[in-house]
C-alpha positions as a LaTeX table, in Angstrom:
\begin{tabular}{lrrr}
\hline
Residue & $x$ (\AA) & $y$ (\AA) & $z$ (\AA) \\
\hline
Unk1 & 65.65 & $-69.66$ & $-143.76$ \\
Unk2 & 62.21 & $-68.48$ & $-143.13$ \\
Unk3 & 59.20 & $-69.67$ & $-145.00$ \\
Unk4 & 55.63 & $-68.11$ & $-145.67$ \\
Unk5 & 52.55 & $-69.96$ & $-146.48$ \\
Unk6 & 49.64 & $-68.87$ & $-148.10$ \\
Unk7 & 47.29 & $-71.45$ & $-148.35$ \\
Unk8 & 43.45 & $-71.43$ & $-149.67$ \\
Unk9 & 42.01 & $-74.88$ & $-150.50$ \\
Unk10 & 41.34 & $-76.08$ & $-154.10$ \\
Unk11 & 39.68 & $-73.31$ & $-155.25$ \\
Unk12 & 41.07 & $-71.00$ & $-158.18$ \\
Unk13 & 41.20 & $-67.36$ & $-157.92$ \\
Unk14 & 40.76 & $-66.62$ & $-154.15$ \\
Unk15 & 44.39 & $-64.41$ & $-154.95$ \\
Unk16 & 46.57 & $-66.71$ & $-153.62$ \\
Unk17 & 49.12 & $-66.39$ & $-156.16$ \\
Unk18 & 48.80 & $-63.06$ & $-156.22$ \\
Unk19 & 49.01 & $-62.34$ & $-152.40$ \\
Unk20 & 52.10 & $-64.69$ & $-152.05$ \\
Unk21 & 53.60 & $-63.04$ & $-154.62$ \\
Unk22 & 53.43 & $-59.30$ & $-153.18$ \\
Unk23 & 54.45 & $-60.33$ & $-150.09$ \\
Unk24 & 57.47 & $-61.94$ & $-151.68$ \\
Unk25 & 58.15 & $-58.59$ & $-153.40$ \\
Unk26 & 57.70 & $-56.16$ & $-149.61$ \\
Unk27 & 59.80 & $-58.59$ & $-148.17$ \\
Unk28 & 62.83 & $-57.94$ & $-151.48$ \\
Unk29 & 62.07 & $-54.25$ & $-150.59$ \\
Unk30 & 63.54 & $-54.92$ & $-147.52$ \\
Unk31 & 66.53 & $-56.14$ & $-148.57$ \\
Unk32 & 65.68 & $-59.87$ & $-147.88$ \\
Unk33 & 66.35 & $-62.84$ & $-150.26$ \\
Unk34 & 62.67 & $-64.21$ & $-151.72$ \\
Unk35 & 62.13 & $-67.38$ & $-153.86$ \\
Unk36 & 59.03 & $-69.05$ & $-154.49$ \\
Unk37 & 57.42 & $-72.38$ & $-154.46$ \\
Unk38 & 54.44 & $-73.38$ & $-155.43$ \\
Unk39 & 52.48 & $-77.18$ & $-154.35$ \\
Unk40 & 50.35 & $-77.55$ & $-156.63$ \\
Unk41 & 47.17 & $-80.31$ & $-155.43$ \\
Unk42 & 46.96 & $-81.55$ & $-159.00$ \\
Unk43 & 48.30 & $-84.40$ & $-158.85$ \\
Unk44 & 49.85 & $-86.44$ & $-161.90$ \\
Unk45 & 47.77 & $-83.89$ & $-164.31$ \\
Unk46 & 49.48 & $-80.88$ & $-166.66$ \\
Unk47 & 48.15 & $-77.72$ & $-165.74$ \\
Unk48 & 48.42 & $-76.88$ & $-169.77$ \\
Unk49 & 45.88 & $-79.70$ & $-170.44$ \\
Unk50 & 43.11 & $-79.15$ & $-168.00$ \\
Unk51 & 39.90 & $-76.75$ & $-168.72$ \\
Unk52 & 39.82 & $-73.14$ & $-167.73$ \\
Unk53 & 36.79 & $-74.30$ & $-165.66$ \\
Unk54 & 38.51 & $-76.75$ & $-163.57$ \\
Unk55 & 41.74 & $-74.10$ & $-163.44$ \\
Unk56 & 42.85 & $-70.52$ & $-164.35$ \\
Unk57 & 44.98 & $-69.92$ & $-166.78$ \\
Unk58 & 48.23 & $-71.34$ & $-167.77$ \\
Unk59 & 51.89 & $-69.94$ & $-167.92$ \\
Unk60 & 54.81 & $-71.38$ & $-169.60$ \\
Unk61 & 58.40 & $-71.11$ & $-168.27$ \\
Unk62 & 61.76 & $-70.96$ & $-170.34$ \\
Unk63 & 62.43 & $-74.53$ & $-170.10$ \\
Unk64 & 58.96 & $-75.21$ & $-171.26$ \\
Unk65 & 57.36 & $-76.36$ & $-168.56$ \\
Unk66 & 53.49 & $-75.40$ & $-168.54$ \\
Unk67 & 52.38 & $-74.23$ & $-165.04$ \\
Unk68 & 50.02 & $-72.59$ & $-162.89$ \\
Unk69 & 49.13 & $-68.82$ & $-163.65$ \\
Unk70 & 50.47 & $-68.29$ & $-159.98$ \\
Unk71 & 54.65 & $-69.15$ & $-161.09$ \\
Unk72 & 53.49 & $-66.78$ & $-163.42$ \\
Unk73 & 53.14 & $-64.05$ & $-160.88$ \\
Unk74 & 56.35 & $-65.07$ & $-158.86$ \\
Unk75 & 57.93 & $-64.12$ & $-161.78$ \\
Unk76 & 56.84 & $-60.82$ & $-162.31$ \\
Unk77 & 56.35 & $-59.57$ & $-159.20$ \\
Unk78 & 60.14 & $-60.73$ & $-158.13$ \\
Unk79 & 61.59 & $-60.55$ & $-161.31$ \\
Unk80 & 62.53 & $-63.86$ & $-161.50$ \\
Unk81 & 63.05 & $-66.78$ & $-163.52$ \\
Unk82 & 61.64 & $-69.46$ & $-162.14$ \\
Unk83 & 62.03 & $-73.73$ & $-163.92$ \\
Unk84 & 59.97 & $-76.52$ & $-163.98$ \\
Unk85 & 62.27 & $-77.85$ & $-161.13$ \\
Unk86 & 62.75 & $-75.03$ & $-159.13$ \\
Unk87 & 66.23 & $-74.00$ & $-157.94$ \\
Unk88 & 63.94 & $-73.22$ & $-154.22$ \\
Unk89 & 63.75 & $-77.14$ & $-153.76$ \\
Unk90 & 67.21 & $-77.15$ & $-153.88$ \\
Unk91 & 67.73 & $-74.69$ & $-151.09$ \\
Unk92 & 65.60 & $-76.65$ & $-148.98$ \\
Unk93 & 67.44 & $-79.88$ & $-149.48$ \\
Unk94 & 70.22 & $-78.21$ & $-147.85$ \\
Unk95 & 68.61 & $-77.92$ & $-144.85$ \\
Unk96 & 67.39 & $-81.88$ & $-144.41$ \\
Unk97 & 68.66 & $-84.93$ & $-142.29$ \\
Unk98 & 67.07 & $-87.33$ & $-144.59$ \\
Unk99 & 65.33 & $-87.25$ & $-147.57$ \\
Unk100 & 62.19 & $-89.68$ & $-149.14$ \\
Unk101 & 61.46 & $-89.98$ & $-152.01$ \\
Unk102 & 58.09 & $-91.76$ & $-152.58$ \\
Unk103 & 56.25 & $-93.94$ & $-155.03$ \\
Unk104 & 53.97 & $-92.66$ & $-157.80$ \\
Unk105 & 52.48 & $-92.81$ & $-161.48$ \\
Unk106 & 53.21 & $-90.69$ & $-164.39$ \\
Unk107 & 55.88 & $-87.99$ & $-165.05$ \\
Unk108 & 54.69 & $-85.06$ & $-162.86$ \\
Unk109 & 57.44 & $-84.25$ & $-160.75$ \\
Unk110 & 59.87 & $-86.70$ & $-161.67$ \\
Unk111 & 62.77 & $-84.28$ & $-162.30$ \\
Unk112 & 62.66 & $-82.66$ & $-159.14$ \\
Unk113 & 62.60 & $-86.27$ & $-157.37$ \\
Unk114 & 65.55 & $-87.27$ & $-159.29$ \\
Unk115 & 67.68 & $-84.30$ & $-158.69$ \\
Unk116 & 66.45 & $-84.84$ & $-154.50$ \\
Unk117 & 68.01 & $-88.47$ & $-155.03$ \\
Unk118 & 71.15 & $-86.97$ & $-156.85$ \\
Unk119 & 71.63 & $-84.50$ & $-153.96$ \\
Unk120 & 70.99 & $-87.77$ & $-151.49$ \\
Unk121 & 73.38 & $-89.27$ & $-153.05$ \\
Unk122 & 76.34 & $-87.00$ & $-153.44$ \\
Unk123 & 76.11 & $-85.17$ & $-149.95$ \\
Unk124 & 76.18 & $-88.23$ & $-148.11$ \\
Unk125 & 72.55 & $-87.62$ & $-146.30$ \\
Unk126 & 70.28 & $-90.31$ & $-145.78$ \\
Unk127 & 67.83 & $-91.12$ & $-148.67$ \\
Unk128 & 64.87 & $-94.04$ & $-148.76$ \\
Unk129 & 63.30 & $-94.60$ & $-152.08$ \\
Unk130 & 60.18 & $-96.55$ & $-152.57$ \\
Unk131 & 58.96 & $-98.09$ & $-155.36$ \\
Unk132 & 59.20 & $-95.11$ & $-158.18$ \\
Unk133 & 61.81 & $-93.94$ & $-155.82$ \\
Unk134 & 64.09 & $-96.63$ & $-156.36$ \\
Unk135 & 63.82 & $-96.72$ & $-159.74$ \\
Unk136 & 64.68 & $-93.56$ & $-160.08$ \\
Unk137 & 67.63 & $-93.84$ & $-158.10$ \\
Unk138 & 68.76 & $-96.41$ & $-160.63$ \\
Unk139 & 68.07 & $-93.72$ & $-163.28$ \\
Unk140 & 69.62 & $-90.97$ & $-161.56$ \\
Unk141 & 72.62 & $-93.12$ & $-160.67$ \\
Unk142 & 73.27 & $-94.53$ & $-164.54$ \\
Unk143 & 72.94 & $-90.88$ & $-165.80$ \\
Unk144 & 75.21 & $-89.81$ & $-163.08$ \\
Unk145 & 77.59 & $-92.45$ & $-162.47$ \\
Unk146 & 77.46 & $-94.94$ & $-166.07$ \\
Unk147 & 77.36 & $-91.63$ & $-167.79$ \\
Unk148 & 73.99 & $-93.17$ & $-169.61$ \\
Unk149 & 72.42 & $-89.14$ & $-170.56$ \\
Unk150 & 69.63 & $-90.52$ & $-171.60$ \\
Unk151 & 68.92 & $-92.74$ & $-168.66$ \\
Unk152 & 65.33 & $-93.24$ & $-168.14$ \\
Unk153 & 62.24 & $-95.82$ & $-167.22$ \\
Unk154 & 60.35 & $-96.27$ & $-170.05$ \\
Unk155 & 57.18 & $-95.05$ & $-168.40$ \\
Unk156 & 58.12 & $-91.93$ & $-169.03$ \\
Unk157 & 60.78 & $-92.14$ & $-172.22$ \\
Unk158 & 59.47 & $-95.48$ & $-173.91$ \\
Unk159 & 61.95 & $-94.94$ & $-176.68$ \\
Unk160 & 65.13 & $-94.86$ & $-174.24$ \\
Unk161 & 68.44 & $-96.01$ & $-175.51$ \\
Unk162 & 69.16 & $-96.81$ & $-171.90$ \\
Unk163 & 65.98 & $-98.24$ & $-170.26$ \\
Unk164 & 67.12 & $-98.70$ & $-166.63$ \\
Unk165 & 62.95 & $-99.33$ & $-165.98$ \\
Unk166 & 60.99 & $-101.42$ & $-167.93$ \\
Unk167 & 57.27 & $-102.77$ & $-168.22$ \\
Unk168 & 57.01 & $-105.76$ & $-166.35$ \\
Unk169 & 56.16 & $-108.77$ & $-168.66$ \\
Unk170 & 52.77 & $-109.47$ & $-166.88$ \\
Unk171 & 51.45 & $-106.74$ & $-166.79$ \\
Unk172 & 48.84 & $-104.27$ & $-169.02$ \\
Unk173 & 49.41 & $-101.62$ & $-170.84$ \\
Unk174 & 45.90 & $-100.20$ & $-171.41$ \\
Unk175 & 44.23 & $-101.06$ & $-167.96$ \\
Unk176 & 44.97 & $-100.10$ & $-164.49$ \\
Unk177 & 44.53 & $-100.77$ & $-160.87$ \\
Unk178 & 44.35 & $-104.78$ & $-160.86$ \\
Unk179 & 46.90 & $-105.44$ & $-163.27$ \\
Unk180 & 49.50 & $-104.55$ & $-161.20$ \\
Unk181 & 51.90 & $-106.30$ & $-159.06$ \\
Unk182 & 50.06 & $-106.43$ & $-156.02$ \\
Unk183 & 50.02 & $-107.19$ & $-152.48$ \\
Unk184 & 52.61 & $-109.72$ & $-150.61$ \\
Unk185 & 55.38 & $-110.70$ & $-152.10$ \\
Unk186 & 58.79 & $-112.18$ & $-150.35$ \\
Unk187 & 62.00 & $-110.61$ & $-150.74$ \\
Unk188 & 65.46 & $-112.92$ & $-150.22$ \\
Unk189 & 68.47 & $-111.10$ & $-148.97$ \\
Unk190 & 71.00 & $-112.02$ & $-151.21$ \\
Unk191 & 73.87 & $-109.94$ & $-148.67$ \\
Unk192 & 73.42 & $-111.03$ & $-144.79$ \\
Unk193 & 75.11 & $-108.63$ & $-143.51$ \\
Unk194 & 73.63 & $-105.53$ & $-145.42$ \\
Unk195 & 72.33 & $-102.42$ & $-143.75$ \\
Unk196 & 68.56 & $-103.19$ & $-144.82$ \\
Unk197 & 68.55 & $-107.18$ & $-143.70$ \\
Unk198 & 70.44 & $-106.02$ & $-140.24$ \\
Unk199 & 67.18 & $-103.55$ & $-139.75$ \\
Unk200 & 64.73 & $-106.37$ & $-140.29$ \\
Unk201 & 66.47 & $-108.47$ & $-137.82$ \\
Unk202 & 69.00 & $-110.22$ & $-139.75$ \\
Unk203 & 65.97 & $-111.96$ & $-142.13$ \\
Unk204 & 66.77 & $-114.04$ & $-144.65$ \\
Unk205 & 63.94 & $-112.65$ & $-146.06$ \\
Unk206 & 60.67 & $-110.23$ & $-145.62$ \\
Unk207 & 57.50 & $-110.26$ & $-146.98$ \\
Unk208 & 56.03 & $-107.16$ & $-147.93$ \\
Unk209 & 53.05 & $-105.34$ & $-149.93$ \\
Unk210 & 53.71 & $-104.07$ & $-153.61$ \\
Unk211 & 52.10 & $-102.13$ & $-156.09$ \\
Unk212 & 53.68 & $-101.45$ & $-159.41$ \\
Unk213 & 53.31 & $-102.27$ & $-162.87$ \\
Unk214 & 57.46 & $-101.34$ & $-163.61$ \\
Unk215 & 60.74 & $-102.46$ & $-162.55$ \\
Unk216 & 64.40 & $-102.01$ & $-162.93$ \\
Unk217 & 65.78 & $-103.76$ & $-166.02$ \\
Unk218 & 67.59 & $-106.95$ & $-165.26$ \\
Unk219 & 69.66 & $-106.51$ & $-168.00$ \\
Unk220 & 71.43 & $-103.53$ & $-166.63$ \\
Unk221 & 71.96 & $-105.07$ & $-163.06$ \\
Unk222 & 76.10 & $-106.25$ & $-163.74$ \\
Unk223 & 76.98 & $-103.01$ & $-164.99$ \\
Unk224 & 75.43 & $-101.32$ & $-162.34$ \\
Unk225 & 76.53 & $-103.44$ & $-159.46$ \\
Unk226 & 79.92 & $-103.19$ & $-160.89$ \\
Unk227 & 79.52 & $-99.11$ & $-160.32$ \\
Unk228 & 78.92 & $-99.47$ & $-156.54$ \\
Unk229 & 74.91 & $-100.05$ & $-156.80$ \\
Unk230 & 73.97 & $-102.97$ & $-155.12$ \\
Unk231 & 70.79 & $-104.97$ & $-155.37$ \\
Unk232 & 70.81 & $-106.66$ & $-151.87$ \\
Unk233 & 66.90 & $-108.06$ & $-151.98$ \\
Unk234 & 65.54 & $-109.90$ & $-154.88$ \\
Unk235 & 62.15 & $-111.99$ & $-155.38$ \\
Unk236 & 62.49 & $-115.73$ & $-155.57$ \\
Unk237 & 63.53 & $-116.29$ & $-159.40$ \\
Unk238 & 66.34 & $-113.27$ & $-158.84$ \\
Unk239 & 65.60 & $-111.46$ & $-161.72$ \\
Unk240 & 62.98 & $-108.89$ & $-160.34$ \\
Unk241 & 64.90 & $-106.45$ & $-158.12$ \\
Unk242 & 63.75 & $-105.72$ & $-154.52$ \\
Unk243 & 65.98 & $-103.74$ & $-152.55$ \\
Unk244 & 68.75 & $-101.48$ & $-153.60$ \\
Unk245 & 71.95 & $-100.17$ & $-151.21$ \\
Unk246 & 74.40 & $-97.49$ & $-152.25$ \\
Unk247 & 77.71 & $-98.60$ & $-150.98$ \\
Unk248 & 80.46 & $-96.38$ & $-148.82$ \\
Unk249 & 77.12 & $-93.98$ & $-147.89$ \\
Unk250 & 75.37 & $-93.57$ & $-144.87$ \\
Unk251 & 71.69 & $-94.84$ & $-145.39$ \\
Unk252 & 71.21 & $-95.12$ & $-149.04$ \\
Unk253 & 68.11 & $-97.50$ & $-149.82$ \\
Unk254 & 65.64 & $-97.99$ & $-152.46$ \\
Unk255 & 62.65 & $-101.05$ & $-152.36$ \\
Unk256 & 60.03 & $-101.82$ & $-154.82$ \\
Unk257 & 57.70 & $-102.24$ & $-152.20$ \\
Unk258 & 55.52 & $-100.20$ & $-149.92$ \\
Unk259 & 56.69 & $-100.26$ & $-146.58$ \\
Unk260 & 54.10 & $-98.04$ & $-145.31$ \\
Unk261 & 51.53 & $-100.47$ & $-146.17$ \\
Unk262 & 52.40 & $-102.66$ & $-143.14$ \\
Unk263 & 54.02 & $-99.94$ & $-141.00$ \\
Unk264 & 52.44 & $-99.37$ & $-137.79$ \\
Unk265 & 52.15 & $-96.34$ & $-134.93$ \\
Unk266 & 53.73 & $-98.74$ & $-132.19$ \\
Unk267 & 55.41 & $-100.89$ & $-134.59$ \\
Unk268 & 57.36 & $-98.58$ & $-137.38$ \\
Unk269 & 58.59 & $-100.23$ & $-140.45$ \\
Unk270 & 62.64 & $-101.12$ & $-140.48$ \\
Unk271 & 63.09 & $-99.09$ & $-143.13$ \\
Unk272 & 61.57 & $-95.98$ & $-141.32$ \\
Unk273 & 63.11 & $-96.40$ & $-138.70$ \\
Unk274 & 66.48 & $-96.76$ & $-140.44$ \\
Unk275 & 66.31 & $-93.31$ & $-142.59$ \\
Unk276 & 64.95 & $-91.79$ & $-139.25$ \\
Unk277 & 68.12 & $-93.38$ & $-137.13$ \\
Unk278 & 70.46 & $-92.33$ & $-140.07$ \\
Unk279 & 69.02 & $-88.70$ & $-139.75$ \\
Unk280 & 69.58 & $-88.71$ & $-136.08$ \\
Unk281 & 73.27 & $-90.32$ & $-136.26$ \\
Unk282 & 72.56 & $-93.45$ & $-134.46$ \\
Unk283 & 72.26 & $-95.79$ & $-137.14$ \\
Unk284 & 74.94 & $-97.61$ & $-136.41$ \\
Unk285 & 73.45 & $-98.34$ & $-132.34$ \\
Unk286 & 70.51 & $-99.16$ & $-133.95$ \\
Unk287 & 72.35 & $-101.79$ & $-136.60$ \\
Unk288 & 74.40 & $-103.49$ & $-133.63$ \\
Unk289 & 71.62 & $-102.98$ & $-131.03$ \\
Unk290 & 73.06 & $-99.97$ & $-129.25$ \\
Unk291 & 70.77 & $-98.25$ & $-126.07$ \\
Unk292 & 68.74 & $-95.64$ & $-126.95$ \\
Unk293 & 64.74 & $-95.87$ & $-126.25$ \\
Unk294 & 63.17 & $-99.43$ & $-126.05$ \\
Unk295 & 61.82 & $-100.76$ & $-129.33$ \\
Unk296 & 58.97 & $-103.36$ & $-128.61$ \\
Unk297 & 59.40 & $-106.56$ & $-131.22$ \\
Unk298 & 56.09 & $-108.72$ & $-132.29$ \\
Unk299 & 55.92 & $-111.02$ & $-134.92$ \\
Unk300 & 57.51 & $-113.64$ & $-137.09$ \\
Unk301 & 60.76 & $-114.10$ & $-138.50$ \\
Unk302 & 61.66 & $-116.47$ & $-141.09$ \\
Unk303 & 58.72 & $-118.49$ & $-139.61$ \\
Unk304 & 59.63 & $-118.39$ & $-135.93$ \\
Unk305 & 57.70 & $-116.72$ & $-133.80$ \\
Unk306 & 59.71 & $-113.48$ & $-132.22$ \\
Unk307 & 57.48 & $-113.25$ & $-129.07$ \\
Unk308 & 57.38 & $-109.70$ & $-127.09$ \\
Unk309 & 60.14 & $-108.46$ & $-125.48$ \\
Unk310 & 62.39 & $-105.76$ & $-124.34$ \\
Unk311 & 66.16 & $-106.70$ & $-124.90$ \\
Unk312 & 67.93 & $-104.28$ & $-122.05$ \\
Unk313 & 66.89 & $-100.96$ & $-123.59$ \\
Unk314 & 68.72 & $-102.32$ & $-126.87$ \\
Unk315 & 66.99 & $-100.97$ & $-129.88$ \\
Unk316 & 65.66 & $-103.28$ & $-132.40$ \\
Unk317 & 63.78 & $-102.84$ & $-136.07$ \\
Unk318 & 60.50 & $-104.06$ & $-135.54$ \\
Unk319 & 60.03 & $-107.09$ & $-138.04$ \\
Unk320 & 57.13 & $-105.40$ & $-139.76$ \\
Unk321 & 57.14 & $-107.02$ & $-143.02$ \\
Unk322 & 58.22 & $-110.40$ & $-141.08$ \\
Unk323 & 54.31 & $-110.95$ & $-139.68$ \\
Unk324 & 52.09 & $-113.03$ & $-140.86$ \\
\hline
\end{tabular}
């Protein structure tokens, strides 16, 4: 698979669209197989709703999804018929060693995210979800796997039969930023001996930074445990879940909290370094401290201090999340 990019900054019509999309058509005169994708930089906004001076016009697809003008032109010019979630992002999910899913607010792109986690999830490559990423690995999997259709967080579905996320109870529904759940929490390991705890250094528990104002629905946490879901990492009163593992797969984790917050260049967060390891097929040297390249450890764990070391060229998870 080749790709072609045709990039132009922020600014509407330069002819991006329109250049991408006549290329696309020369190269289906030559017999070769075009699709289009289009990455859009507006983030968590509808294209339908925003002025024609801050964007050029709209186009709607067949499953009613209102778009750029520039899908617009990919269909024409290729005489296609493109979706909101575009069969293309599918293609290139074939081609991946591991797949992330990050966090996020509103429902821009959530459909596409979910069917990435589905495709995680059913061809056995490794998958990290954070924070809207693991919830919607909970959603994905009681759509998938309860058979709950109308599976959903109520962020984006607030009438849901089956809410899998909820509001949190402390939280605010009309302001942002500070009424979340933020910064460091701690996170017990309620399996020792699961994938995520082994990365951290066989914790007992990690603190680490959050920001969210949903999570999964307690109520829903038998059933789904009971399906093969497991919620390995809760917060102290064991109702708010933490971290999630998928059993009998090869790196299948979701957290509520950032990683990346307290991830570092020298010192890469566990998890990181877990979907990276799974993508590489050395997890399990990594898990029972295998050789491979010489992981430097620094911190705290469980309130002792860890020192700095190299243990024989055995490869460690760094402990980030364990500092303080």
């Amino acid at each position: 698979m080749k790709y072609v990019l045709v990039t132009g900054g922020v600014v509407s019509g330069l002819g991006k669209g329109v250049t991408a999309s006549s290329i696309g058509l020369l190269l289906q005169a030559c017999g070769l197989r075009v699709t289009s994708i289009k990455i859009d930089p507006y983030l968590n906004t509808d294209a339908g709703t925003m002025s024609p001076f801050e964007h050029g016009e709209v186009f709607v697809l067949d499953d009613g999804g209102e778009v750029d003008l520039d899908l617009g032109n990919y269909e024409r010019f290729l005489d296609s018929t493109l979706t909101h979630v575009h069969k293309a992002a599918w293609d290139l999910l074939k081609g991946a060693d591991g797949i992330l899913v990050p966090g996020g607010f509103g429902d821009r792109g959530v459909q596409g995210k979910i069917l990435a986690t589905k495709y995680a999830r059913e061809n056995q490559v490794p998958f990290l979800g954070i924070c809207l990423g693991m919830q919607l690995a909970v959603v994905e999997f009681a759509r998938s796997i309860l058979g709950y259709k109308d599976a959903n967080s109520t962020e984006f579905e607030p009438e849901t039969s089956s809410p899998c996320v909820i509001f949190m109870p402390e939280g605010s529904t009309t302001h942002m930023g500070g009424t979340m759940r933020l910064g460091s929490r701690r996170t017990h390991f309620q399996v020792p001996d699961c994938k995520t705890a082994k990365l951290y250094g066989n914790a007992k528990y990690v603190d680490e930074r959050h920001r969210h104002r949903y999570e999964v629905n307690p109520d829903m946490i038998p059933e789904i445990e009971n399906a093969g879901l497991s919620f390995v990492g809760k917060d102290g009163t064991g109702r708010r879940m933490e971290i999630v593992e998928l059993q009998n797969h090869p790196y299948f984790v979701g957290v509520q909290f950032h990683p990346e917050f307290k991830s570092r260049p020298g010192k890469p967060s566990a998890l990181f370094l877990g979907l990276i390891a799974a993508a590489s097929g050395c997890l399990e040297a990594v898990l029972q401290g295998g050789k491979m390249n010489k992981v430097l450890i620094n911190g705290m764990a469980n309130g002792t201090a860890m020192g700095k070391f190299y243990q024989n060229g055995n490869v460690y998870s760094n402990g980030n999340g364990l500092h303080h």
